[in-house]
Structures are given as C-alpha cells and as structure tokens.
N, C-alpha and C positions, 0 to 999 in steps of 0.2 A: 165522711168529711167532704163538704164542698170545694173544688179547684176551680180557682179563678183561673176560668181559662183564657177571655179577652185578657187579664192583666199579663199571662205568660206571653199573649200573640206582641201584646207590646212592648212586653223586652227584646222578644226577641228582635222586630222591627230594629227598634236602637242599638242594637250590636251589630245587625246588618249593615243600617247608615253609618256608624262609626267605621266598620271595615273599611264602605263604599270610600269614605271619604280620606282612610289612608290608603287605600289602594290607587284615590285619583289624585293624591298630593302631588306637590312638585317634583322632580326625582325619583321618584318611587314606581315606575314604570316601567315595565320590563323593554330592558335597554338588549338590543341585538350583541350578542358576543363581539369585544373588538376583534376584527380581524388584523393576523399579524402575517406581514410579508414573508412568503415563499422563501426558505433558505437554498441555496444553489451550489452546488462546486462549480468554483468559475476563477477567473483568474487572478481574483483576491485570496482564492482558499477555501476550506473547509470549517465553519466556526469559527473558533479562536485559532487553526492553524493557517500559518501564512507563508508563502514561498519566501525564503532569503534567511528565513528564522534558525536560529541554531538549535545542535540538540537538545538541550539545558530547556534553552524558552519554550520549546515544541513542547517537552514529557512538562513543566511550569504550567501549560492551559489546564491539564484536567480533562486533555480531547480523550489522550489515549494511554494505555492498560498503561502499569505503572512497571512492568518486568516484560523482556523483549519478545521475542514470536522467534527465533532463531537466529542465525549469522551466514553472512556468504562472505568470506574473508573479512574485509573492515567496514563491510558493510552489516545492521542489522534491522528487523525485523521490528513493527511495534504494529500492535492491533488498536480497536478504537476500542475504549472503553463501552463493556458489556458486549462484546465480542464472541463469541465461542473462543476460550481458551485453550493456546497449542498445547500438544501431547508433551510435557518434560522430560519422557523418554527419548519420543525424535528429536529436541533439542541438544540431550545431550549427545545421542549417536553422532549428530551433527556435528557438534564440536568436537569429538572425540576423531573423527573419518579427518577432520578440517589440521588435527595435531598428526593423523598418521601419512599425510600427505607432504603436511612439513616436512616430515621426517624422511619420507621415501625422496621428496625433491634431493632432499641435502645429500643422500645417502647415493642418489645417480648421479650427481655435479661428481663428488667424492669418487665414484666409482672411473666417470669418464673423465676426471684430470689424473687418473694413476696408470690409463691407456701408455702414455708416452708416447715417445715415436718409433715407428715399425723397426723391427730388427734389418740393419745394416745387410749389406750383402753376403759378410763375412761371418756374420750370425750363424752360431750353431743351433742343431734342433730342440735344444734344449731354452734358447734366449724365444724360436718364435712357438713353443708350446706355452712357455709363460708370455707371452704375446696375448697369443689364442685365449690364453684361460680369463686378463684382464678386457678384455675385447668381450668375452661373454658375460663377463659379471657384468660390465655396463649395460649390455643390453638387456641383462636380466633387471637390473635397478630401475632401466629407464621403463621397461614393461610394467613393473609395478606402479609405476607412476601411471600410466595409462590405464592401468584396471580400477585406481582406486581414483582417478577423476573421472571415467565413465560413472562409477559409483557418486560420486558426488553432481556430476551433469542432471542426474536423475530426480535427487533431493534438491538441488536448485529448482529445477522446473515444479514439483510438488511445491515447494515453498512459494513460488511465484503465483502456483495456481491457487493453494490458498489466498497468497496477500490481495488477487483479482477479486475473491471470491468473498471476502468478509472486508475488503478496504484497511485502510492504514497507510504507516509512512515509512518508508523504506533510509536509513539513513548511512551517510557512505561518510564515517568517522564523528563531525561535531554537524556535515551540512545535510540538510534535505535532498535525496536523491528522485527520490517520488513521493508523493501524495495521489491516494487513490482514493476514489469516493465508495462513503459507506455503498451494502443492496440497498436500490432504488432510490438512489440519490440522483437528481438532474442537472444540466446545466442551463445556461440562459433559456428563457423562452419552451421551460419545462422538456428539454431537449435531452433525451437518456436510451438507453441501450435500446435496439431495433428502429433509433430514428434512419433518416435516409439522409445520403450525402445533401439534398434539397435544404433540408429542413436546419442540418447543422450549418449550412451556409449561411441561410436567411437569419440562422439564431449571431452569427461570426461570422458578417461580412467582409473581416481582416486578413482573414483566416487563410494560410498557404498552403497550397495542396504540394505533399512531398511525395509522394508517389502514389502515379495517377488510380484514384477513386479508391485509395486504399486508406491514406494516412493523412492528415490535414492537422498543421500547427499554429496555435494563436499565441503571440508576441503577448509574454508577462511584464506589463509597466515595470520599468525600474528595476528590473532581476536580470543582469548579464546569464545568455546557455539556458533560463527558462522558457518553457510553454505548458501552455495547454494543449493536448495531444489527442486525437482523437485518429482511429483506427474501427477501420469496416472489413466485414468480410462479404459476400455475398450481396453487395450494396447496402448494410444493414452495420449500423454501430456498435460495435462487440464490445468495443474501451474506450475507456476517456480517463486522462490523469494529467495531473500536474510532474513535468517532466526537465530536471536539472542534469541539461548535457554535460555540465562541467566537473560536474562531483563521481567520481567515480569509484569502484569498488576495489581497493587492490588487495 
C-alpha cells in the first residue's frame, strides 16, 4: 500500500500552526508566578495571631494546635499547628508535681501557723519539747516545698526551651503573655536569629535598648506592657518575641 506521505507532512504542518497560534493568543502566555509578600513576626503578630487578642480569639484563627503544650500555674502552653506534638506523659507529670505543690504550700502555711508563740519562761520541758517538735514539722513542710519547686524550676525551663524552640503562644489565663515566632521565621527587613544589634536597629529605628547590647524593645501600637523584644547573646540574636509585661502567670 502507497502512504501519502507529502499529505501526512501537511497535517501535520496544521496542527503545528494551530498549536503555534494558541500558544501565541492573548493570555495564554506563560505568566511569571505572582509573587506574594514576605510574611514577618513583627509587631502586628504572627498570621491571624495578634497582640491584645484573647484566648478564645487566639485558639478561633486556626494558628495554633487545638490542645495545650503544658501549664506553669495559670499560665499555659499552645504550639502552632503542625508542630511536634508534646509528650502527654510530661503534661500530665506536670500537672500532677503543679497539684502536689499546692498541696505541700498549704500543708507548710498549716504547719507554720500551729508554731504558736515560744513557750513562756515559766514553761516546763515538756510545753518547749512540743515547741521543738512544731518548730521541726514546719521546717520539714517548708523543705518539701523547696524540693518539689526545684523540681518544678527545671520543668519550667525545659518547657520554655521547647516553647523557643518550635514557637507558639504562651497565655497567662484569657491574655496573651507571649507570642514567639515559628523556626526560621523573621522580622522586618528579613531580620532573624544570628543578625547583629547593627542590623536589628536599622530594621527598628524605634527600638530601646534595655540593657546595653543585650535586650532591645519596640513599642506595640495600641497594646498598653506590649513589645517586641529582641535579645542577643555574643552580639548575635538568640530571640525575638512578642512580649505582654502586664499579663502575668500566677
């Protein structure tokens, strides 16, 4: 069998032109990716989270994990969504050390209001042995207390050095006590951990140096006790966080 093969050349010609001519229509041109601005921690916040916001509205954005990271008294713990998830184990040790602590406080007030007052002069040996014996159970009550907040100073600091280390929002009851930016999140002028006090300046011309070449804080519009907080060690930017002096942990 004979193949028209000029007739094949010229189809194929016209499916070529036909391509050519949708590939060079109007719109149909390969358009560059829109570029979309640089998100920053800065002193509007983090995404949908924003300094002055309550707990409610905070966990309401969808920023961050929807069950807490831990407790330090009345303050607790929230990671950002897709986080590494804390251990459920160390949360509960944590609350469980945070109820035996209660319990020890109560238990040394208890111990050291049944002290009384020192046995009189006319006191026989028997009023300052039971003296003595109330005298050492309080010091034993109050020791306990000191063994089991050592224990707990330790778990604070591990919690902290997590919340540094994956970001999140720290909250002290209904307010925002900290907001800490996700790893490798920046601030103005792509300004992030290992910049130099130079560079954070130039990014935060506002910015108050609190103790010299160490800690440097920017004034948050319209948030009475907020800043932005930035801290160096070695001339070099170790942290940076969104920071509410007035909300505190009791």
């Amino acid at each position: 069998m004979r193949v028209n093969i000029l007739g094949g050349l010229k189809a194929l010609f016209v499916v070529g032109a036909a391509l050519a001519a949708v590939s060079c229509s109007p719109g149909s041109e390969d358009q560059p990716p829109a570029t979309q601005e640089k998100k920053h921690f800065d002193v509007t916040g983090w995404g949908k989270l924003k300094p002055g916001m309550s707990k409610q509205d905070a966990l309401a954005t969808g920023e961050l994990a929807s069950t807490g990271a831990g407790k330090i008294g009345t303050c607790e713990d929230f990671r950002y969504q897709g986080a590494p998830a804390p251990d459920p184990k160390q949360i509960a040790e944590g609350d469980e050390l945070d109820q035996k602590i209660a319990a020890a406080q109560k238990a040394a007030d208890e111990a050291k209001a049944a002290i009384g007052p020192e046995p009189g002069p006319n006191a026989g040996a028997a009023d300052y042995a039971a003296s003595a014996e109330r005298l050492a159970a309080s010091a034993e009550a109050s020791n306990k207390v000191v063994q089991l907040t050592v224990e707990s100073t330790k778990r604070i600091a591990d919690q902290a050095e997590a919340r540094e280390a994956h970001g999140g929002v720290l909250f002290a009851g209904d307010e925002i006590r900290m907001i800490l930016p996700p790893p490798g999140a920046t601030a103005a002028k792509d300004v992030g951990k290992g910049a130099t006090v130079e560079q954070v300046k130039a990014a935060y011309p506002n910015a108050v140096e609190k103790e010299a070449g160490q800690s440097f804080e920017v004034p948050v519009p319209d948030q009475r006790g907020v800043v932005l907080s930035f801290h160096f060690t070695d001339g070099k930017l170790t942290t940076f966080l969104l920071f509410n002096g007035e909300a505190t942990c009791g």
